[in-house]
N, C-alpha and C positions, 0 to 999 in steps of 0.2 A: 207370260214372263214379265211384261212389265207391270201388268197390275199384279203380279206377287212382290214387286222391286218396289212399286208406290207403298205397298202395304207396311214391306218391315223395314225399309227404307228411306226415309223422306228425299226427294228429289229423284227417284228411280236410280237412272243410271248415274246423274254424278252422284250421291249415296254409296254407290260401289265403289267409285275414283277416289271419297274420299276416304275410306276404312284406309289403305295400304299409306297415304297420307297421315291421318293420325297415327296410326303404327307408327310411322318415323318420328314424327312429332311427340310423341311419348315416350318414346321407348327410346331415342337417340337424339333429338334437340333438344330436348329437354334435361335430359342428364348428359348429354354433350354441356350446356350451359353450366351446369351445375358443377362440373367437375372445373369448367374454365373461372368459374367462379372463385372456387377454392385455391384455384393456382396460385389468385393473384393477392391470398393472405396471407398472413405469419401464422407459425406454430404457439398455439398458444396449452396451458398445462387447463380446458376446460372440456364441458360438452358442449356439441363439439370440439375438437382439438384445431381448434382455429378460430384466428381475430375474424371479426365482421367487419365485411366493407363499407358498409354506411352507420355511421354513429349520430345520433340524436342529442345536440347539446344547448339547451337556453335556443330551445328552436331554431336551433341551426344545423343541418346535417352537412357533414364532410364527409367525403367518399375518399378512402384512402386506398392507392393500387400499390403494391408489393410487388416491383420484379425482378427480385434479388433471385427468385429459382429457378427464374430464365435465363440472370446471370451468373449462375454455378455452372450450366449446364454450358451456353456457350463461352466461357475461360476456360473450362475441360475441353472445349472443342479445340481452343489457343492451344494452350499446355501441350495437348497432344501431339503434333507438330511438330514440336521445339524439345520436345524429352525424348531419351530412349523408350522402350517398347516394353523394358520392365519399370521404369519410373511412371509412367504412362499407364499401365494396368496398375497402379497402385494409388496414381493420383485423381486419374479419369475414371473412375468407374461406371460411370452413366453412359461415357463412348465408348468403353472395352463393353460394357450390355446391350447397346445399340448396335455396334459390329458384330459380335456372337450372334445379334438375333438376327441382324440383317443377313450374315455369312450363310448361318446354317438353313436360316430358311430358303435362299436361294438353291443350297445346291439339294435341299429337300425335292423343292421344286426342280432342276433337272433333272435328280434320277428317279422322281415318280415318273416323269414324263417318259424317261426312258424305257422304263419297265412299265408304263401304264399306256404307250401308245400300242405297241404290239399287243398287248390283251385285248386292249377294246378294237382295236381290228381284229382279230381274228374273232370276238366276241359278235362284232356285228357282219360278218361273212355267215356267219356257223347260221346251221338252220333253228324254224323259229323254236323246236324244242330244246335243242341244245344250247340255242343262246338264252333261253330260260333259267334251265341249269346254270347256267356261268353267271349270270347276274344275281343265283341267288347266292353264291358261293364269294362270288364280290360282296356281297351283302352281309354275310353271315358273321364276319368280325364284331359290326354293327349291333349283335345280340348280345355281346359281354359287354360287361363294361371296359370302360375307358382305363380305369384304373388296372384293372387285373390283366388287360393285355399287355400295358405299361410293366404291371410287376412282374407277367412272365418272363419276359428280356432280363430280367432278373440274373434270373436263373440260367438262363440260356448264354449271357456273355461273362457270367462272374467267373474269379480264378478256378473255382474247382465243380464250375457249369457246363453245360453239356458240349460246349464248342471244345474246350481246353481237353476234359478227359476224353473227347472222342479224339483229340489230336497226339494228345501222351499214349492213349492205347495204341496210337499209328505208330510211334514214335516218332512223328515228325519233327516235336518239339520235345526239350529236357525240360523247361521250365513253363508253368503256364503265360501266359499272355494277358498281359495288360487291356481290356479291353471295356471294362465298365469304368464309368465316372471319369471318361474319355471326351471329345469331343465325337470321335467314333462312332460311343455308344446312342451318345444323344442323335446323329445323325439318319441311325439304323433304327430307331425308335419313330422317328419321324415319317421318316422314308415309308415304314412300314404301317403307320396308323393314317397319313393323308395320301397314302397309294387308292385309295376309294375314291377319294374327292377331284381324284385325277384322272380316272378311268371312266366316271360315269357321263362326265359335259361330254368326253373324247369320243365314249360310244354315242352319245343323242344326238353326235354331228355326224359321227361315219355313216348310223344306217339310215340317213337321210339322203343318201348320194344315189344317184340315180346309176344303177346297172348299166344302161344302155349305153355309159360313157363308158366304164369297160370294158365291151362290148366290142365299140369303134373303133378303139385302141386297139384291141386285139385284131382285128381286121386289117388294121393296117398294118399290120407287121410290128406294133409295139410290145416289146418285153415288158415282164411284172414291172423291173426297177424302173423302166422308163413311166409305163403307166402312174404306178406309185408317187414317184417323184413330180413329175408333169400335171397328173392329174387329181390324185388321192390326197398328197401333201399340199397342197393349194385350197384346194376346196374345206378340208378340215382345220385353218386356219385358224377360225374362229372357234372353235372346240378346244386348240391350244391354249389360245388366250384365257378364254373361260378357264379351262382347269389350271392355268399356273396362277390366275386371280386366286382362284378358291384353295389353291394350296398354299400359297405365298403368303397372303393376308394374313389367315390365321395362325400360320406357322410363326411370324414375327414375335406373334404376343404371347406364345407357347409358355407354358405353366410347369406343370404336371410334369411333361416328358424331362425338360434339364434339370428337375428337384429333385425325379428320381434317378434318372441315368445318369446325370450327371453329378450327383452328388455334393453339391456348392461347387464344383472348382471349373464347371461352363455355366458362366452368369448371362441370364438372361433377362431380356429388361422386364419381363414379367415377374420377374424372381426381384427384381430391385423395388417394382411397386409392390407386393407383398412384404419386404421388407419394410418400408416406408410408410403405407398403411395401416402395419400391423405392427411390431416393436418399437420400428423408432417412430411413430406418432408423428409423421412429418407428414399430414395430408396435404401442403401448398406445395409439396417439393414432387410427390408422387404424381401430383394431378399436374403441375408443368411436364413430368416426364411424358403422361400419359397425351396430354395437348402434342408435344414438341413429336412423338410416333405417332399420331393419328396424322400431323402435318405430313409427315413423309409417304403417308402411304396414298394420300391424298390423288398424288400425280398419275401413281398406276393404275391407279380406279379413275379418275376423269380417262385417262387416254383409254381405256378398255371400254368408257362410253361410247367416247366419240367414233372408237372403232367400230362397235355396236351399230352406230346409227349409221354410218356411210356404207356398215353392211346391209346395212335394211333399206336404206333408199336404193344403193345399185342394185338389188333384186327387185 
C-alpha cells in the first residue's frame, strides 16, 4: 500500500492528507476569496460588472475598498427595528430574506427531525434484509431529479390539485385552499426533499449502538420509553447534530424550492442573490449578501466541530 501511495502520490501518506486540503483550497478558499473580493467593489456598466480594486497610475497603485454593501445591509438591520413589519418588508429586503431563509429552514429542520428520527429507528432495528429495502426506498427520490420532484408539489398542493379536489369531493371544504405560493408550500417542499439528508447521519449513529445495552435495560425492569429516553436518545446525539447540520445549512441558501413554491411572494436570500447577479448586475451587493450568510452560519458549523471532537476524544 504504501509503495502504491509513493507511486501516484508524492509523499505517500501526507499525498492523501493533501487531495481533501486542495479540495477546499480550490473549490472553497479560493472562490470564497473571490466572491469577498467582489463584495468590496462598486457596480460598474463593464466585463466584468465591477470596478477593480487595485488601479495602476504613473506607477502608483491605490487599492480602493467599497463598504457601502455592508452598509445597506447593516441600516436594513437598523431600519428594521424602528419600522412597522410592513414598512420593514418593503424597506429591508435583504433581512425579510435572511428571516424567511433562517425561519423556514429551522423549522425544515425540526420536522425532518421529527419524521426522520422514528424512520431511521425503526430502519436500523428492522433485520439486515429489510433494512436494505428501507434504505433503498429512502434512496429512491434520489433517482429523479430535483426539479421534477419540486414541480410535482405542483400539482399536488395547487387550487384544483389533488389535496383541494380530494377534499371538495369529501365536502369538507366549499372552496379550495390556499396552499401554494404559501410559506406553507415552501415549508412542505423542503421538509419533503432534505427528509433524506436527515434520516441517513440518524441511521449511521442508531445501528451503531450496541444491543447489549438494551438488553440490560431490559433486565432491569426498564420500559422501551425509559430505555429510549435514557439510553437510545443520548447516545444518538451526535446523529442529531449531524443531520440538522446537513439539513439546516443547505436549506438556508435554498433556490429552486421558494422560486417555485413559492412563487416570488417567500423571498429567499438565494432568490435575492440570483436577482442581483442576474438582472440587476449588482455583483458587490450579491457577493456582501453571500459573505454576510456564510458569516452566520459559520458558528453552527465550528460548534458542531468542537462537538465532533470532544466526541472523539471521550471515546
Amino acid at each position: 500500500m504504501k509503495k502504491w501511495l509513493s507511486k501516484f502520490l508524492p509523499g505517500g501518506r501526507s499525498g492523501v492528507i493533501a487531495v481533501p486540503y486542495l479540495w477546499l483550497l480550490f473549490f472553497f478558499v479560493l472562490p470564497f476569496f473571490f466572491v469577498l473580493k467582489i463584495s468590496f467593489a462598486e457596480p460598474d456598466i463593464s466585463q466584468p460588472p465591477y470596478t477593480p480594486l487595485m488601479t495602476h497610475e504613473d506607477s502608483k497603485t491605490t487599492i480602493t475598498l467599497n463598504t457601502s454593501k455592508y452598509t445597506t445591509i447593516l441600516d436594513e438591520v437598523k431600519s428594521f427595528g424602528t419600522t412597522s413589519w410592513s414598512e420593514a418588508a418593503e424597506q429591508s429586503q435583504y433581512v425579510i430574506a435572511y428571516w424567511n431563509a433562517i425561519k423556514l429552514a429551522f423549522f425544515t429542520m425540526v420536522f425532518t427531525l421529527l419524521i426522520g428520527y422514528p424512520l431511521a429507528y425503526n430502519i436500523a432495528r428492522a433485520s439486515e434484509a429489510t433494512r436494505n429495502t428501507l434504505l433503498m426506498l429512502v434512496m429512491i427520490p434520489f433517482w429523479t431529479s430535483f426539479l421534477l420532484r419540486v414541480y410535482a408539489w405542483i400539482g399536488i398542493l395547487k387550487d384544483n390539485g389533488i389535496i383541494n379536489n380530494l377534499l371538495l369531493g369529501m365536502g369538507l371544504i366549499d372552496a379550495p385552499l390556499q396552499m401554494l405560493y404559501t410559506p406553507f408550500s415552501v415549508l412542505i417542499g423542503m421538509v419533503y426533499n432534505y427528509l433524506p439528508f436527515m434520516i441517513l447521519p440518524l441511521y449511521a449513529h442508531l445501528t451503531k449502538l450496541d444491543s447489549r445495552l438494551f438488553e440490560a435495560a431490559a433486565d432491569l425492569g426498564a420500559s422501551k420509553w425509559t430505555t429510549f429516553f435514557q439510553i437510545t436518545l443520548p447516545l444518538s446525539k451526535a446523529g442529531i447534530i449531524a443531520g440538522c447540520m446537513m439539513v439546516f445549512i443547505p436549506a438556508v441558501g435554498e433556490y429552486v424550492i421558494p422560486a417555485l413554491l413559492g412563487g416570488g411572494d417567500v423571498v429567499f436570500i438565494g432568490n435575492k442573490l440570483m436577482d442581483d447577479f442576474g438582472p440587476n448586475l449588482d455583483w458587490p451587493q450579491a457577493s456582501a449578501v453571500a459573505v454576510v450568510m456564510l458569516a452566520l452560519l459559520i458558528a453552527p458549523i465550528v460548534w458542531f466541530q468542537r462537538f465532533e471532537q470532544k466526541q472523539q476524544e471521550a471515546a
